[in-house]
ZAMARGU-4260 file (C-alpha; in steps of 0.2 Angstrom, whole numbers, plus 5000, padded with zeros to 4 digits):
<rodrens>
0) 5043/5073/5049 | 5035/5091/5044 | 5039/5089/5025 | 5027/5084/5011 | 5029/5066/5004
5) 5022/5054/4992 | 5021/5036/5000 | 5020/5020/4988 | 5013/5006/5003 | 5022/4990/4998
10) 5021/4972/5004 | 5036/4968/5011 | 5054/4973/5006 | 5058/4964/4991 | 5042/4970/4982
15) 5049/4988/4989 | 5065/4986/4980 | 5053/4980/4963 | 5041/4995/4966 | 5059/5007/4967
20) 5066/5000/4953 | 5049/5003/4942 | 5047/5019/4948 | 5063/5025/4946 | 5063/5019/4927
25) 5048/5027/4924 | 5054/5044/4930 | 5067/5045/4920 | 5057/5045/4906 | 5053/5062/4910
30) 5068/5067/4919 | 5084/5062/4924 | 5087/5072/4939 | 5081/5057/4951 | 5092/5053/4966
35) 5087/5036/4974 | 5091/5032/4991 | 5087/5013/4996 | 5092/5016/5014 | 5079/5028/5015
40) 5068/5018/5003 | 5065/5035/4996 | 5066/5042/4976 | 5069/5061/4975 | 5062/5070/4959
45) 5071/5087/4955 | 5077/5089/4972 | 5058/5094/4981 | 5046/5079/4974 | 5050/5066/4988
50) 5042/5046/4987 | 5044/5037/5001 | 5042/5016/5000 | 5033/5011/5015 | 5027/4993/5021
55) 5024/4997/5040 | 5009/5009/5047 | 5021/5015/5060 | 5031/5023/5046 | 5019/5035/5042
60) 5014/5042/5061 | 5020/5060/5059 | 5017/5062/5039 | 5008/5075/5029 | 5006/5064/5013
65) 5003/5071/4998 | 4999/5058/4985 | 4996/5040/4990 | 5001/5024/4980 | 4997/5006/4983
70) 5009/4994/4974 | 5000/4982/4964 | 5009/4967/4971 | 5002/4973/4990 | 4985/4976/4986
75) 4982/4958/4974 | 4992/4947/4988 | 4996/4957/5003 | 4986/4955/5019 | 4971/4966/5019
80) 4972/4970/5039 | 4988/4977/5036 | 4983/4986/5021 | 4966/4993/5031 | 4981/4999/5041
85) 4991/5006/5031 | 4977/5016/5021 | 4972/5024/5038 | 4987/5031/5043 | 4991/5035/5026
90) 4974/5044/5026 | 4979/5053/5045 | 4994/5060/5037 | 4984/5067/5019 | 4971/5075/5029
95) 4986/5083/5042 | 4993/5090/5023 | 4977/5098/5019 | 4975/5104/5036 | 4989/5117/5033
100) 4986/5124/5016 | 4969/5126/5023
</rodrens>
């Protein structure tokens, strides 16, 4: 994937349907031009700022990651090798993203 994403690391899918669903509702607040798509676990913003809901590491091989979010309910009870995991593939794919405005 060469575009530039946000990712929100979850637990497990029901607390990416939660985290979707709060985020969603909090955009609105400041627009209404959000377009959610639940088979790509991803929320578009004004048709260029994409979030994508994530709970593998596998998922993110490939990235360049903009902004990186951890959902509450994955960093209070999720597992923390899985999180470790997650953060460093996450972290792969920020540094690939600053590596091209570079």
């Amino acid at each position: 994937m060469e575009d530039v994403v946000n990712v929100f690391l979850c637990r497990d899918g029901r607390d990416i349907e939660i985290s979707m669903n709060e985020y969603e509702d909090e955009q609105r607040r400041f627009t209404d031009n959000i377009k959610v798509n639940r088979h790509k676990r991803t929320v578009t913003i004004n048709e260029e700022w994409v979030t994508m809901f994530v709970i593998y590491p596998e998922y993110l091989a490939g990235m360049h990651i903009n902004e990186i979010t951890i959902s509450t309910r994955m960093s209070t009870g999720g597992d923390l090798d899985k999180l470790k995991h997650m953060l460093v593939a996450a972290r792969q794919g920020r540094l690939a993203f600053k590596s091209t405005q570079a």
